[in-house]
C-alpha positions, -999 to 999 in steps of 0.1 A, spaced: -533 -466 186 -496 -456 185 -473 -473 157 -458 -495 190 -496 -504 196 -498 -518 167 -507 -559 168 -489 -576 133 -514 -602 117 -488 -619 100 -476 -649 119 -516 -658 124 -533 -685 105 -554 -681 73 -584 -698 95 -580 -669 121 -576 -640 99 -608 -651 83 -623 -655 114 -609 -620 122 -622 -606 88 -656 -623 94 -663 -604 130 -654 -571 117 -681 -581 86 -708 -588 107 -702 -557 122 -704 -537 95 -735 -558 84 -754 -548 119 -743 -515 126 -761 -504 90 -792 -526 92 -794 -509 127 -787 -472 107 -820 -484 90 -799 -495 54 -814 -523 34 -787 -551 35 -801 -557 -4 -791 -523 -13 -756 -526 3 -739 -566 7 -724 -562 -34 -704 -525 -18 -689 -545 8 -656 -567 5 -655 -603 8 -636 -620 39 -608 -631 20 -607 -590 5 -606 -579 41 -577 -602 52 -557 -591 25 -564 -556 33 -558 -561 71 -524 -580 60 -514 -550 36 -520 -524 67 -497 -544 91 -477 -540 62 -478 -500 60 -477 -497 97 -445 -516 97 -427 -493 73 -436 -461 91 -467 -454 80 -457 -445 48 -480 -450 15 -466 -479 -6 -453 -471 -42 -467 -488 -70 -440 -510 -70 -438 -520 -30 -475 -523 -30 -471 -552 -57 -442 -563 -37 -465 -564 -6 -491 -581 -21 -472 -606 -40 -454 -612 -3 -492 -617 13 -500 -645 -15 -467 -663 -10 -472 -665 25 -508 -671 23 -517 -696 -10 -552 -695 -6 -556 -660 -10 -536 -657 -43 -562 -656 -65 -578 -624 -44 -544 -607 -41 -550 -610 -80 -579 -597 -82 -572 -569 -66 -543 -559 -80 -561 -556 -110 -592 -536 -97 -598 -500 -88 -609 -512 -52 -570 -509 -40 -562 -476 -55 -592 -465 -35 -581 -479 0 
């Protein structure tokens, strides 16, 4: 997928992000019970819906500025942008600004 392929999440609704999020989750969930993996040994790794959202919203977010890696202070400036125009997920955009889990994606 070219940067012009690229479909921007933002103007969608919380409801269909999460329903977005949730697909890609159940995914996941199958393809590694198929692989054999016990989903008791592996749910706690995986992120929650409202995790994924925000981490599909900060990608659209990348992708619209080239690409380019976000410095610390345009990733909290991305974040913050993602809870303003999304309430409900202020207390995850929170959370994980203050966890290792974003320094990792």
């Amino acid at each position: 997928m070219t940067s012009h392929d690229h479909i921007t999440r933002g103007r969608a609704s919380l409801e269909v992000l999460r329903a977005e999020a949730r697909d890609e989750l159940d995914t996941v969930i199958h393809e590694r019970c198929l692989a054999g993996e016990d989903p008791l040994e592996f749910m706690d790794e995986l992120l929650s819906v409202d995790e994924l959202v925000v981490y599909l919203l900060r990608a659209d977010a990348i992708a619209a500025n080239g690409g380019q890696a976000p410095s610390p202070t345009r990733e909290y400036r991305v974040l913050r942008q993602i809870a303003l125009e999304h309430p409900a997920l202020t207390t995850t955009v929170w959370r994980l600004l203050g966890s290792d889990r974003l320094r990792a994606a």
